[in-house]
N, C-alpha and C positions, 0 to 999 in steps of 0.2 A: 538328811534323808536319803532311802535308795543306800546306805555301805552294806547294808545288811545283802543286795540282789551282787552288789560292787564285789565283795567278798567271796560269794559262791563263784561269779563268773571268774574271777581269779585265779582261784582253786581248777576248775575247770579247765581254765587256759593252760595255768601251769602241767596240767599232768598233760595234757595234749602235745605242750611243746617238748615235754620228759619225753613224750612215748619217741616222738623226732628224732630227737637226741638219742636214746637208747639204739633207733636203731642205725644210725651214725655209725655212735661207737661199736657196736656188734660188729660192724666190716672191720674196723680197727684192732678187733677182739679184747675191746676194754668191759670190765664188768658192766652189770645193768646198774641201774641208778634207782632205785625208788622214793615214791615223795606219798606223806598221809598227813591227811591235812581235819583240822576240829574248829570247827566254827560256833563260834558266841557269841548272843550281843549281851552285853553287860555293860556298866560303868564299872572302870579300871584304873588303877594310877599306873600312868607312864612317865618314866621318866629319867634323869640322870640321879644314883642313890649311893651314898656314902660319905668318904671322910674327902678332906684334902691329896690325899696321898694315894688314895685310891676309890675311882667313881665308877658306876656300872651302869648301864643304862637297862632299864628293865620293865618290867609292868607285873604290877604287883593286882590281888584282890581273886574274891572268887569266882569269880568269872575268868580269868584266867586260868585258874587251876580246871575247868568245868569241860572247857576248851583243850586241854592238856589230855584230859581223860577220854573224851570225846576223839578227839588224834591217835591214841593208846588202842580205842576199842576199835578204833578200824582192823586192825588186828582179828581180829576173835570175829568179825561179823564176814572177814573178808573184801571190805569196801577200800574206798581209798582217801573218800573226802564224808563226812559225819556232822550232821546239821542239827544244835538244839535246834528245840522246837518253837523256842521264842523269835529264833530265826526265820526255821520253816515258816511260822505263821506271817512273818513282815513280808519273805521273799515269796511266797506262793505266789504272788500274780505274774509272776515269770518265771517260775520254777517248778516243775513235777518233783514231789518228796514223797517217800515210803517210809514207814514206821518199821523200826529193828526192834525194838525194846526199849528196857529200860535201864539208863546210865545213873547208878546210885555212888 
């Protein structure tokens, strides 16, 4: 319980400590670094996949792909982090969420 709230505060932190880092590197005059992040709750397989000779570790299912898209649309909406709504609805007791659309 709670990976769902675990998850967004994550996402959050990470782009905070980007923003840090970005502006580091700027006196440095190294590129900017950006991060887009797509949050699911789903069940997923994870895990290590393949043969003997070569294994991958990965997470397979559609909730991942859902998550993938969701990451993709930040893009187009201009955001940076992108919450189903199966999400939104677990983490709302500690999360303010706004509706973009709709991810088909």
């Amino acid at each position: 319980q709670g990976h769902q709230a675990a998850a967004c505060r994550a996402a959050l932190q990470m782009q905070a400590s980007l923003m840090r880092l970005n502006e580091h590197w700027s006196l440095e005059e190294l590129p900017e670094v950006r991060f887009r992040a797509g949050i699911h709750t789903a069940r997923v397989l994870v895990g290590n996949y393949g043969c003997d000779y070569r294994i991958n570790y990965t997470a397979l299912g559609d909730g991942v792909n859902l998550a993938s898209r969701l990451e993709a649309s930040n893009k187009v909406f201009g955001t940076v982090v992108m919450v189903s709504e199966s999400t939104a609805d677990i983490a709302a007791m500690e999360f303010q969420f706004r509706k973009l659309g709709r991810i088909l």
